[in-house]
Backbone as CSV, one residue per row, in Angstrom:
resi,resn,N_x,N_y,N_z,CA_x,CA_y,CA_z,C_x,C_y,C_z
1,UNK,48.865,191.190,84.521,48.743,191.143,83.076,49.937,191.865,82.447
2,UNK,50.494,191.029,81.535,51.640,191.926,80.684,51.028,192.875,79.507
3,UNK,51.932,193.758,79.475,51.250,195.143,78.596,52.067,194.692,76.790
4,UNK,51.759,194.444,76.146,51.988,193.917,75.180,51.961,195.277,73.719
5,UNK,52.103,196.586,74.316,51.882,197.431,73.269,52.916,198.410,72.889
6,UNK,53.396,198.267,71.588,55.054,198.458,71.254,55.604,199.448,71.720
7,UNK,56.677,199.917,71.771,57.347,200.657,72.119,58.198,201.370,71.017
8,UNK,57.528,203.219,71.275,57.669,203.979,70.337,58.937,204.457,70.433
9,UNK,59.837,204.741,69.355,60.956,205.543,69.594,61.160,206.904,68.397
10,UNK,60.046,206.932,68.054,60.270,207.836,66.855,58.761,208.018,66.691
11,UNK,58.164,208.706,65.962,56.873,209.164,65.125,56.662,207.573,64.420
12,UNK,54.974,207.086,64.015,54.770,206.262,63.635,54.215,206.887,61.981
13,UNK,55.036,207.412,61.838,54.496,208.319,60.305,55.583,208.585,59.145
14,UNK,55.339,208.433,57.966,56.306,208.277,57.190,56.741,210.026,56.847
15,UNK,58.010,210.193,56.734,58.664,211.247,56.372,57.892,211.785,54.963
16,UNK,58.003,213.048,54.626,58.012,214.005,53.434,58.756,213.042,52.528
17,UNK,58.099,212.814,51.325,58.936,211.759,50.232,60.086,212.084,49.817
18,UNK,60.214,213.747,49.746,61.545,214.151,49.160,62.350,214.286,50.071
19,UNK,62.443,214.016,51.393,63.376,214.148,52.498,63.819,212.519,53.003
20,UNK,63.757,211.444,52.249,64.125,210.377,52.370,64.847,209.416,51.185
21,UNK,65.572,208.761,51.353,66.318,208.161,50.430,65.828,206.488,50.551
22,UNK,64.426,206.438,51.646,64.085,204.988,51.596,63.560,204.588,50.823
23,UNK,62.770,204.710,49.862,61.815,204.921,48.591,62.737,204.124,47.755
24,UNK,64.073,204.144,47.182,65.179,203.637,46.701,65.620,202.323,47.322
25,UNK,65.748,202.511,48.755,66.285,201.297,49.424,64.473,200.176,49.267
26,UNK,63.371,200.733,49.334,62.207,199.877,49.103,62.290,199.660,47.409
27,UNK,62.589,200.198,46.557,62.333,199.625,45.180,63.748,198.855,45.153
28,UNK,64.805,199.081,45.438,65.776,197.709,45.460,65.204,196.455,45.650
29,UNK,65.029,196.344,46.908,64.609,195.129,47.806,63.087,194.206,46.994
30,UNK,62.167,195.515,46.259,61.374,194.722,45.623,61.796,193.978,44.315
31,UNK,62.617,194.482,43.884,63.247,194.188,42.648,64.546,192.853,42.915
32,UNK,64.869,192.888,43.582,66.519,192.305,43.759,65.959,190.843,44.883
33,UNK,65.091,191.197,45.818,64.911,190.496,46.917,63.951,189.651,47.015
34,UNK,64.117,187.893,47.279,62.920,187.146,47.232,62.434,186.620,48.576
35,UNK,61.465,186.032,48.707,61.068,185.103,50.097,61.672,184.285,49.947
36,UNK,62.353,184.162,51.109,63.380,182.729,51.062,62.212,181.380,50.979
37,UNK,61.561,181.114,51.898,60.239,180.448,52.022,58.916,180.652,52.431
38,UNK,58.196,179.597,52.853,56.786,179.131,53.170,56.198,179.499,51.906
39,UNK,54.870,180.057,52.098,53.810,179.327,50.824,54.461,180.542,49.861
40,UNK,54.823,181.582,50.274,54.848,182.556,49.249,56.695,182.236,48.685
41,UNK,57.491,181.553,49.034,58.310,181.400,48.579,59.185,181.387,47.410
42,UNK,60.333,182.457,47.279,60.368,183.016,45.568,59.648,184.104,45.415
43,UNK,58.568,184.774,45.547,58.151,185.900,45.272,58.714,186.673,45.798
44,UNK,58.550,188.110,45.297,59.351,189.553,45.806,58.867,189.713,47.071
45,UNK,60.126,190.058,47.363,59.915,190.397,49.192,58.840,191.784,49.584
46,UNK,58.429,191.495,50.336,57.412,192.568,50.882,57.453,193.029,52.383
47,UNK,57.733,193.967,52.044,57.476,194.924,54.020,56.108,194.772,54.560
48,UNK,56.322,194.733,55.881,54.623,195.347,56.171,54.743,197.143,56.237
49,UNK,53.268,197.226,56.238,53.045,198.868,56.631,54.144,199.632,57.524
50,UNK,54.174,199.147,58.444,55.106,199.238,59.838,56.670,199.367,59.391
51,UNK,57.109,198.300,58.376,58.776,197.799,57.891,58.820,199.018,57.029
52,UNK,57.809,199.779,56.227,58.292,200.297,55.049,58.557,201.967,56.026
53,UNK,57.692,202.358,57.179,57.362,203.172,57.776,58.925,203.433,58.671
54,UNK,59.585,202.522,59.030,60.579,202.510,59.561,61.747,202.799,58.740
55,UNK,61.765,201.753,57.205,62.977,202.358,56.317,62.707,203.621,56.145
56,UNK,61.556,204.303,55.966,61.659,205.412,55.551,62.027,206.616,56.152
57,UNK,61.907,206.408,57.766,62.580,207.073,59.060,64.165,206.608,58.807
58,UNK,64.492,205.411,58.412,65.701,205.276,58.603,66.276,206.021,57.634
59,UNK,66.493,206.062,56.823,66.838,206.348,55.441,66.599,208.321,55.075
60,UNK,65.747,209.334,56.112,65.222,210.262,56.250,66.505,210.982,56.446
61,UNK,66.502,212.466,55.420,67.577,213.009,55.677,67.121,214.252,55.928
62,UNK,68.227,215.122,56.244,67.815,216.898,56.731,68.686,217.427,55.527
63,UNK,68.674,218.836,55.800,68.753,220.302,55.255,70.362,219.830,54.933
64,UNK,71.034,219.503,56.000,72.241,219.222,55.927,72.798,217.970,54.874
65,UNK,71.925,217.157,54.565,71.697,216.176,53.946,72.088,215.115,54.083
């Protein structure tokens, strides 16, 4: 049987709000960014739980800033 269960490389938890600059990069993308297609096509783009959880690791800054 194949093991089918993701592979962690970081915390599955969103950063302290004020220690991230993803919050910005997510209100761009809702604002600026559409579904290219299928049924929802044209509407504002949307992350899942998981996509927004990741910009916000990505985007996560330190002391150093």
């Amino acid at each position: 049987m194949v093991d089918l269960r993701p592979v962690r490389s970081w915390p599955d938890t969103a950063p302290d709000p004020n220690w991230t600059l993803g919050w910005d990069v997510l209100l761009w993308t809702a604002r600026y960014l559409r579904q290219p297609d299928g049924p929802d096509a044209g509407s504002p783009w949307k992350f899942t739980p998981e996509q927004v959880r990741i910009v916000l690791r990505w985007f996560e800054i330190n002391d150093a800033g």
